[in-house]
C-alpha positions in Angstrom: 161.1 -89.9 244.4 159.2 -87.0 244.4 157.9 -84.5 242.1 160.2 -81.9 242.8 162.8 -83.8 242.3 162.5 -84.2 238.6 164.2 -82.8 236.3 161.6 -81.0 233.6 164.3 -80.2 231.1 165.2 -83.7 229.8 168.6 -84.4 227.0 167.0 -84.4 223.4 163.7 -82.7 224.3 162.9 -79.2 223.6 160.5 -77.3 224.9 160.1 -74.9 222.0 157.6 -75.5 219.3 159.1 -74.3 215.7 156.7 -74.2 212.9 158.8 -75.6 210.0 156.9 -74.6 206.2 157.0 -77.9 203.9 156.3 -77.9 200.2 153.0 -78.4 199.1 150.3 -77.6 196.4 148.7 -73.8 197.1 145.7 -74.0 199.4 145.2 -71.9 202.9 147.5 -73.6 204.4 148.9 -76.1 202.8 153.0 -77.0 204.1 152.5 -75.9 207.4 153.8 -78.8 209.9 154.8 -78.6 213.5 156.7 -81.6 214.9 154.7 -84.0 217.4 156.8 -83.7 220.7 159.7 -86.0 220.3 158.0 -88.3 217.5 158.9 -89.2 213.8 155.1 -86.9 213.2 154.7 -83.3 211.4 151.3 -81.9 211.9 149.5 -79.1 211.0 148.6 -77.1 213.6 144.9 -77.2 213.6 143.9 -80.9 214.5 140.7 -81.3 213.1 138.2 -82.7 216.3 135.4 -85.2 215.2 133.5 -85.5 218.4 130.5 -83.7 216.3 130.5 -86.6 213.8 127.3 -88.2 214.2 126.1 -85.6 217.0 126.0 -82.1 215.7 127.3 -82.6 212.1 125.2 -83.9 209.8 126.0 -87.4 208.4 125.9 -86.0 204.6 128.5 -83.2 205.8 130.9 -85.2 207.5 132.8 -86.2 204.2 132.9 -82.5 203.2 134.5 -81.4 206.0 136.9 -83.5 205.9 137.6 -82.6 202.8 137.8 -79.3 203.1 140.3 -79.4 205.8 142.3 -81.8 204.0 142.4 -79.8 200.4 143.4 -76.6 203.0 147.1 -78.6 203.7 145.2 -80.7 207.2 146.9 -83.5 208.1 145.9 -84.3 212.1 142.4 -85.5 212.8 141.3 -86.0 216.1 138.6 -88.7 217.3 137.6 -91.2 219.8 136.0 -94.8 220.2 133.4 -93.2 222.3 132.3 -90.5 219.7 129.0 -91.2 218.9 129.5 -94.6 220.1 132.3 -95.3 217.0 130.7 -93.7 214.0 133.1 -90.5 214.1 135.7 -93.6 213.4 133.7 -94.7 210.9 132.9 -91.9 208.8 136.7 -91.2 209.4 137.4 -95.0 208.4 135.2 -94.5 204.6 136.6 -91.1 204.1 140.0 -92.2 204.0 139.3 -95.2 202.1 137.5 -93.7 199.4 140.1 -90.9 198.9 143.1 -93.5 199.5 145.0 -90.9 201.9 145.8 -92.9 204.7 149.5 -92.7 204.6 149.6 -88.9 204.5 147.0 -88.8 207.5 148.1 -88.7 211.2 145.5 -90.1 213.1 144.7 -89.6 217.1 142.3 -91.5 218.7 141.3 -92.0 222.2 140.0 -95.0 224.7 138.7 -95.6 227.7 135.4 -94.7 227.5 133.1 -96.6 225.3 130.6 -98.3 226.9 131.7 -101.5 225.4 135.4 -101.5 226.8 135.5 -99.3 229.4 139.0 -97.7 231.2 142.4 -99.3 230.9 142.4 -102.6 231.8 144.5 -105.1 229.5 141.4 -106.6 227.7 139.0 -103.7 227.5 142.5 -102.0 225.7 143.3 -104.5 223.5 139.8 -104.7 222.4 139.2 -100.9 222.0 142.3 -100.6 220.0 140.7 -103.8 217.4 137.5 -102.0 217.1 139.3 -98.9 216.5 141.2 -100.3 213.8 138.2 -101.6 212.2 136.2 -98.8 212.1 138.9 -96.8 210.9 140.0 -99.3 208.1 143.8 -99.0 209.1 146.3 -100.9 210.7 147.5 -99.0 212.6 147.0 -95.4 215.3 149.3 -92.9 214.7 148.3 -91.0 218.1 146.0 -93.7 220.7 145.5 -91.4 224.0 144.4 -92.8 227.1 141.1 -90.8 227.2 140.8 -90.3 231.0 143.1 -91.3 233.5 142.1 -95.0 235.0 143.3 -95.0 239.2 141.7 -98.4 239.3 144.9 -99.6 237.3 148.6 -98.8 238.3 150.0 -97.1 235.5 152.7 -99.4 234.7 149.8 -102.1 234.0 148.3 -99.9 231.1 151.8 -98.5 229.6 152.7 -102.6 229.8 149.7 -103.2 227.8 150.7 -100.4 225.1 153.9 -101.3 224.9 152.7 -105.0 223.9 150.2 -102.4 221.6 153.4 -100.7 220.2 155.4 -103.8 219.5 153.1 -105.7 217.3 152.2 -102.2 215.0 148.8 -101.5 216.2 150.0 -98.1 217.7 152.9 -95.5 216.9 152.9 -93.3 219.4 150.8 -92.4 222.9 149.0 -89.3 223.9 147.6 -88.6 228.1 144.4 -86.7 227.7 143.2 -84.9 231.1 146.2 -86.1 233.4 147.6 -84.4 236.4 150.9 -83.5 236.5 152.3 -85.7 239.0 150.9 -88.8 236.7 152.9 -87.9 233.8 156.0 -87.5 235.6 155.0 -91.1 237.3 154.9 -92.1 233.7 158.5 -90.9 232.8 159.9 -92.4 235.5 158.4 -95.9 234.2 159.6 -95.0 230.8 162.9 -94.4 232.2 162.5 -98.1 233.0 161.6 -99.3 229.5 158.3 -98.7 229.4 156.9 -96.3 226.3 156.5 -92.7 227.1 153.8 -90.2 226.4 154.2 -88.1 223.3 151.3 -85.8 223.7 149.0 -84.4 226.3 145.8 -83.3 225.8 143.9 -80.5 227.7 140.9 -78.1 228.4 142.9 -74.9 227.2 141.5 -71.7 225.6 141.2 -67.9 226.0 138.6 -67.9 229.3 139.9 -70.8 230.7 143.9 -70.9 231.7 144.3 -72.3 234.7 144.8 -76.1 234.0 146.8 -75.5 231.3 149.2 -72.7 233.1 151.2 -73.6 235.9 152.6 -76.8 236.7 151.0 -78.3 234.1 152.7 -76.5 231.2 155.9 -76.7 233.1 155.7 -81.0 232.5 154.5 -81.0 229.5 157.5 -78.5 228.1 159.8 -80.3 230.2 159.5 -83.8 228.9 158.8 -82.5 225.4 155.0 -83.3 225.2 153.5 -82.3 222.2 150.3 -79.9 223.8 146.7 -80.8 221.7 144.5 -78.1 223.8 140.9 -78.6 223.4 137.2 -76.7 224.4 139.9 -74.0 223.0 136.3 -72.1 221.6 134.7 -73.0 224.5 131.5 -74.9 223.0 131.2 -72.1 220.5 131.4 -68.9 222.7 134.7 -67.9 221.3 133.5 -67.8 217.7 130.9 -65.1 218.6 127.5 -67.4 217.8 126.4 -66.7 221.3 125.9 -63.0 222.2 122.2 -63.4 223.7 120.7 -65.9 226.4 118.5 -66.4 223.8 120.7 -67.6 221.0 121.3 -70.6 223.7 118.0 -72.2 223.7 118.2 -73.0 220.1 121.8 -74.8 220.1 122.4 -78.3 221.6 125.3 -76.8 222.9 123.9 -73.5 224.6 123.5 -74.7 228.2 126.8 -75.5 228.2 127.8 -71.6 227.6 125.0 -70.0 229.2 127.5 -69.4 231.9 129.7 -67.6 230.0 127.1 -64.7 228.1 127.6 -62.3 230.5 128.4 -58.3 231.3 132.5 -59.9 231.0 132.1 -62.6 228.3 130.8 -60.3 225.9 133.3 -58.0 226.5 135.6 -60.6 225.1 133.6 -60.8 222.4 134.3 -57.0 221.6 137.8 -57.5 222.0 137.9 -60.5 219.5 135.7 -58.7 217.0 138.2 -55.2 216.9 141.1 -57.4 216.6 139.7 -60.0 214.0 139.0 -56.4 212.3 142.2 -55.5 212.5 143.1 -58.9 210.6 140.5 -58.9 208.2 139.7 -62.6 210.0 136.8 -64.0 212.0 136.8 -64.2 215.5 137.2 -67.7 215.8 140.1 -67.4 214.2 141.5 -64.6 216.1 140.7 -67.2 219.7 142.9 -70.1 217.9 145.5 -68.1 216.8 146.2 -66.6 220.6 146.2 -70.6 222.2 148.8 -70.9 218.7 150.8 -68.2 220.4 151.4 -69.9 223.9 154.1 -71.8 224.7 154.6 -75.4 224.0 151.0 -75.5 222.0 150.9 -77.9 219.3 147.3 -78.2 217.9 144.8 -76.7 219.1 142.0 -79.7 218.6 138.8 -77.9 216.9 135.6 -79.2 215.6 133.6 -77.7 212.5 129.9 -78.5 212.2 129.5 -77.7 208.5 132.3 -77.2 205.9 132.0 -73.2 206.0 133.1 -73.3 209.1 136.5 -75.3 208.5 137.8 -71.8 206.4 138.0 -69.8 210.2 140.1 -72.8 211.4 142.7 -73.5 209.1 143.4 -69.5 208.8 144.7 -69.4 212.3 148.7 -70.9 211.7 148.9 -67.7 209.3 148.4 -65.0 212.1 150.5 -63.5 214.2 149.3 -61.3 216.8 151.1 -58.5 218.3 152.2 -58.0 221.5 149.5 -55.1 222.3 146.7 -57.7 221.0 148.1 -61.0 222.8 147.9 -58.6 225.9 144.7 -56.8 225.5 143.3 -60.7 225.4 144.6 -61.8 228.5 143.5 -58.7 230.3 140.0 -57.6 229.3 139.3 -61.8 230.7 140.8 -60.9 233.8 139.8 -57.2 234.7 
């Protein structure tokens, strides 16, 4: 069967993404849930990303961030077992331990590419998913994405091995991180077949950089009702305005990776951002994740925070809405 063939609008799934306001104590923005694809899951729409855990945040401000996005109405925290070799699970693991929130925290996690149980073989899977567990001090994963796409195992090997994962309560739900299109529709045929489905894809999606995202990409994901988790959606930091100058790059672990990006165009981005975060009386950053919070079938937008200042820019974004004029202006000074 090919591609083409495939229906992308399935019975039960939509495609749109309502954002439903819940009940909760006052905080920035606290009761703000959108659904998780087709799961049992309300989120909030930020997902807060730990891959800085251990790297770029420092150890004594990893509790405080947490903190600060949870006290703000965050619910969604994004890691990895290859984060810092496990210790973003681990601080994640303590945190919720010590505050006794576990049951009012969804949690995503990915494997496939720690060094100790590499890609998606049964064992290496079943052993990722243990140490997970352990170093998160839970019983079960609310989210586990395949991190990368394994084509040294046929995909109905590793959605066998989840389902056994599924079955015995270790995992709730599944999440495809960096997978083509045609893989995911492989994967709902097999789930046609019995095996479990993927709930959530997750993918390099922001401002400057549409392509993956837009196309035939989008078009799967809405069609079989995948909850979207974009990420990079600040693109290392450029899209919160921190690098204007090359030489702002040298002093950041992170600047070679956006060198390519200050330019004659990418700052003129940055004006954009700055008149319409202006405008809002908002940062920029959070002007960048309120636009990927505007396109269809988006989620979460999975962000990072490096100190807990910076977690305020975040969880502001769910309460913008940008205008036409501005949503357009965004698009095109990228483009021109």
């Amino acid at each position: 069967m090919s591609v083409d063939s495939i229906p992308l609008t399935l019975p039960g799934l939509h495609p749109s993404t309502p954002i439903d306001i819940l009940p909760g104590t006052p905080g920035v923005g606290t009761g703000i849930r959108r659904p998780l694809g087709g799961t049992e899951l309300s989120v909030f729409p930020i997902s807060l990303g730990t891959s800085v855990f251990g790297w770029t945040a420092q150890s004594s401000d990893c509790e405080k961030i947490l903190d600060r996005y949870a006290e703000a109405g965050g619910n969604f925290i994004d890691t990895a077992d290859s984060y810092s070799a496990g210790r973003s699970e681990h601080f994640i693991g303590s945190w919720m331990s010590r505050r006794g929130n576990r049951d009012s925290t969804v949690i995503a996690t990915k494997i496939g590419r720690h060094p100790d149980n590499p890609g998606l073989g049964s064992v290496s899977m079943v052993r990722a998913v243990e140490a997970s567990l352990e170093r998160l001090q839970t019983d079960h994963i609310d989210v586990l994405y395949f991190h990368d796409d394994d084509p040294r195992i046929p995909i109905e090997d590793y959605l066998g091995t989840a389902e056994w994962l599924i079955e015995t309560g270790k995992v709730r739900y599944l999440g495809a991180s960096a997978f083509r299109p045609e893989r995911l529709v492989q994967a709902r045929i097999l789930a046609a077949s019995g095996y479990p489905r993927f709930s959530a894809i997750g993918t390099h999606y922001s401002l400057l950089h549409r392509s993956t995202y837009e196309g035939m990409l989008e078009l799967v994901s809405r069609g079989q009702g995948l909850a979207v988790m974009p990420y990079l959606t600040l693109e290392n930091g450029f899209l919160s305005g921190k690098y204007r100058s090359r030489a702002t790059l040298s002093a950041s672990a992170r600047g070679s990776r956006v060198s390519s990006l200050v330019n004659r165009q990418g700052l003129r981005v940055l004006q954009v951002l700055d008149r319409i975060a202006a405008e809002h009386s908002v940062t920029i950053t959070t002007i960048a994740l309120a636009w990927v919070l505007s396109r269809p079938g988006v989620t979460a937008p999975v962000v990072s925070a490096n100190n807990p200042d910076q977690v305020d820019a975040l969880v502001a974004a769910p309460g913008i809405t940008l205008s036409r004029t501005q949503r357009a202006e965004l698009e095109r000074v990228w483009h021109s």
